[in-house]
Legacy VTK file of the C-alpha trace (Angstrom):
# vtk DataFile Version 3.0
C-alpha trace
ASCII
DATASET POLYDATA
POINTS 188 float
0.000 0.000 0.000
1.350 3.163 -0.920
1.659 5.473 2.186
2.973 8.875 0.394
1.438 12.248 0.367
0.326 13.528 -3.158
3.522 14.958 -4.967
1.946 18.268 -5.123
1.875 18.717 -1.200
5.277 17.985 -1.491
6.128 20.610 -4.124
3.794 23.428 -1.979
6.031 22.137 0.944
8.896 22.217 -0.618
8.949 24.198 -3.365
10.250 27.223 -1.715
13.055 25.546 0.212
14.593 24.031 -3.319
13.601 27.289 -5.213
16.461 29.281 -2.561
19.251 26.580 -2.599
19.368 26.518 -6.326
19.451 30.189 -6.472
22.378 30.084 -3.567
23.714 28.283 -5.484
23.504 28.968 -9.444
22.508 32.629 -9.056
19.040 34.345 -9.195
19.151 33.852 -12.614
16.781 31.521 -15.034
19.556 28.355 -14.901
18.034 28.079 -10.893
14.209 28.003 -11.932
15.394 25.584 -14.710
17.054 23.669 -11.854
14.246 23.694 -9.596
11.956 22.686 -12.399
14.399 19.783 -13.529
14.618 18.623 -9.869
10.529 18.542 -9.467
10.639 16.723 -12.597
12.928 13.852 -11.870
11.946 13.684 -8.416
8.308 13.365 -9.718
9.778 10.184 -11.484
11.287 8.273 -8.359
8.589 9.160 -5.780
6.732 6.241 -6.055
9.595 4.189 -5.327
10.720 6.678 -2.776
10.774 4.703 0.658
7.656 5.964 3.454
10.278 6.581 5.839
12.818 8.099 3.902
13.774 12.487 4.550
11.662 13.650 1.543
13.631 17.290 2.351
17.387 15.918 2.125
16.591 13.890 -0.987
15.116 17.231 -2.746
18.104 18.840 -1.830
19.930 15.891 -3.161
18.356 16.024 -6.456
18.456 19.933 -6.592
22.426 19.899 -5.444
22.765 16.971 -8.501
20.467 19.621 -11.116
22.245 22.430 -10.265
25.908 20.682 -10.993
24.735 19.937 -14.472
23.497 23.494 -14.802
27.021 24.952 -14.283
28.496 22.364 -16.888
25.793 23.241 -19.090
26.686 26.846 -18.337
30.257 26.013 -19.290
29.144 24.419 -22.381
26.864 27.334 -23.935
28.533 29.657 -26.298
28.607 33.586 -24.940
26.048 35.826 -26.653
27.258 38.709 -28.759
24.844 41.095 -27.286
23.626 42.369 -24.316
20.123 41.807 -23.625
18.009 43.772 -20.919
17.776 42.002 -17.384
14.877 40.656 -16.833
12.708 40.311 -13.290
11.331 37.465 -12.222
7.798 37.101 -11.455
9.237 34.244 -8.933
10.164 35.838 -5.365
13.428 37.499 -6.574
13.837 40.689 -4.911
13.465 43.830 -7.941
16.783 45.087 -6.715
19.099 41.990 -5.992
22.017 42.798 -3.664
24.428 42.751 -6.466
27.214 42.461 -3.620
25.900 39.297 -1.942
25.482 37.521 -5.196
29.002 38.676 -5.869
30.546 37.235 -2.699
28.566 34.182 -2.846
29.811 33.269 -6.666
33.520 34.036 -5.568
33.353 31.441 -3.023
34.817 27.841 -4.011
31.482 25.794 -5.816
31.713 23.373 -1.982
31.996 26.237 0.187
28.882 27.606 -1.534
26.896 24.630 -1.691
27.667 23.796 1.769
26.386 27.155 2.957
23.366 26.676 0.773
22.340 23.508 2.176
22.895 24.212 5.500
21.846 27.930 6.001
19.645 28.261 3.281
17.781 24.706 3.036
18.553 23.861 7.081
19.854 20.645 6.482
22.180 19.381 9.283
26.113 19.014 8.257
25.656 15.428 8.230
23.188 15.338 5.758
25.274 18.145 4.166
28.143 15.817 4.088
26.144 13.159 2.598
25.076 15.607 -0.874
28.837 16.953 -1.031
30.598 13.896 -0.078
32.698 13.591 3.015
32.362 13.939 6.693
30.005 16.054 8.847
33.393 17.821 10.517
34.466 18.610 6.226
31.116 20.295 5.931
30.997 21.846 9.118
34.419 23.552 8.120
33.155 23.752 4.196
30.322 25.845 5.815
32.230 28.026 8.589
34.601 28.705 5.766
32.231 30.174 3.018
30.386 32.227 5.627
33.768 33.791 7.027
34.634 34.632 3.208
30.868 35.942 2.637
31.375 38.555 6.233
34.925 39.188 5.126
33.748 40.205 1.253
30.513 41.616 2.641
32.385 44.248 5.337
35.102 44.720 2.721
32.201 46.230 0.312
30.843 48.048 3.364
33.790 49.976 4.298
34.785 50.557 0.616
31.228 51.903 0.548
31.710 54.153 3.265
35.127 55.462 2.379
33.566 56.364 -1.072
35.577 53.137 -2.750
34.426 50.870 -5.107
35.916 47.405 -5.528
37.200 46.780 -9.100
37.962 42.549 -9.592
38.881 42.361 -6.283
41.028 45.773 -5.498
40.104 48.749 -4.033
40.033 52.071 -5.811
39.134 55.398 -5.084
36.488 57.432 -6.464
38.087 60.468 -5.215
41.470 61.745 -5.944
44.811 61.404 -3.860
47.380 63.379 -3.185
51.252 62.421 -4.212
53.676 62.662 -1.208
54.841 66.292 -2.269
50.688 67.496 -2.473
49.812 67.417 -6.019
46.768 65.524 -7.448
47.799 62.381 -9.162
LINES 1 189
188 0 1 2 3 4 5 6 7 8 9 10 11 12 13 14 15 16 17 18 19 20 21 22 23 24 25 26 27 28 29 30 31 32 33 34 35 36 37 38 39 40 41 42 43 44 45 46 47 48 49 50 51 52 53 54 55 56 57 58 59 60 61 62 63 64 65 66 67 68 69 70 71 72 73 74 75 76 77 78 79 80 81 82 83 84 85 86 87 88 89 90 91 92 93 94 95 96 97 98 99 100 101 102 103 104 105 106 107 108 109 110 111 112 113 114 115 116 117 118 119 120 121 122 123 124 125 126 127 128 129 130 131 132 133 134 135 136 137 138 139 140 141 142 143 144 145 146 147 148 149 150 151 152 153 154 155 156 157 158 159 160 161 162 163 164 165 166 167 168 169 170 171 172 173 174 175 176 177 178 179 180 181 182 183 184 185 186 187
C-alpha cells in the first residue's frame, strides 16, 4: 500500500526551500528556476519508489544539489552571446533590486563552500546530511560551511567599508572614487 502524500503537497512544501538553494547556489538567474523545475521533474519520477520513511527534504536537496551541478556544466558548455540583452525580473520571489554584492561574494566562493552554505543555512539541512550531498564527513562540511560564511562577512564588510570610504571594488582591489594626493601634495 502506498503510504505517500500527493507529490503536489510535497512541491507546496517544498517548493520554496529548493527554489532558494538553487538560487544560492547557481545565481538568481533563469539556470536556478530551470534547476528547480528539472529537480521537481525527476523527483516526480522516483517518488513512487521513494521509501515511506525516507527524509523527503534531504533527498530534494539531493536532487536539486545533482540539477544544479549539471546546470554549471551546461553553463560552461553554452557559447557567450554577442549582445547584451536587458535584465529581466522574475515574477518568482526574486527581490526587484538583488544585492548585487551578496550575489558577488557568494559566486567568488569555491562551488563546496557555496553549496555547503546553501544547504545548510539556506535549506537547514544538518552538516551530516550536508556531508552526505557533497561527499565527506560532517566535521568537512561543518568547516566547508564556517569557511564560506567567514569569506561571505569578510567580502561583505570589505564592500561596506569601501562603501563608506567612497571606494568601489574593481575585480577584487580597491580604488578610489576620489582623488589622492602624491607625497609632495599634487593631485595624481
Amino acid at each position: 500500500m502506498d503510504t505517500h502524500q500527493p507529490f503536489d503537497h510535497l512541491v507546496k512544501a517544498y517548493g520554496p526551500m529548493v527554489l532558494r538553494v538553487c538560487r544560492a547556489v547557481l545565481g538568481p538567474h533563469a539556470d536556478a528556476e530551470d534547476a528547480w523545475q528539472e529537480t521537481f521533474l525527476s523527483a516526480l519520477r522516483a517518488y513512487p519508489g521513494l521509501p515511506a520513511d525516507a527524509n523527503v527534504e534531504a533527498w530534494l536537496v539531493t536532487i536539486a544539489h545533482r540539477k544544479a551541478i549539471d546546470a554549471v556544466r551546461a553553463t560552461a558548455r553554452r557559447p557567450v552571446p554577442a549582445e547584451v540583452l536587458p535584465e529581466r525580473h522574475s515574477t518568482l520571489g526574486i527581490a526587484t533590486d538583488p544585492d548585487e554584492g551578496l550575489w558577488r561574494a557568494l559566486a567568488g566562493l569555491p562551488p563546496k563552500q557555496r553549496a555547503a552554505v546553501a544547504y545548510h543555512h539556506v535549506a537547514g539541512l544538518p552538516h551530516r546530511e550536508v556531508a552526505d550531498i557533497l561527499g565527506g564527513t560532517p566535521e568537512a562540511a561543518r568547516r566547508a560551511c564556517a569557511d564560506g560564511v567567514a569569506k561571505l562577512r569578510a567580502a561583505l564588510s570589505s564592500n561596506a567599508a569601501n562603501s563608506a570610504n567612497g571606494s568601489t571594488v574593481v575585480s577584487g582591489a580597491s580604488a578610489s572614487t576620489e582623488p589622492t594626493e602624491s607625497p609632495k601634495g599634487a593631485a595624481r
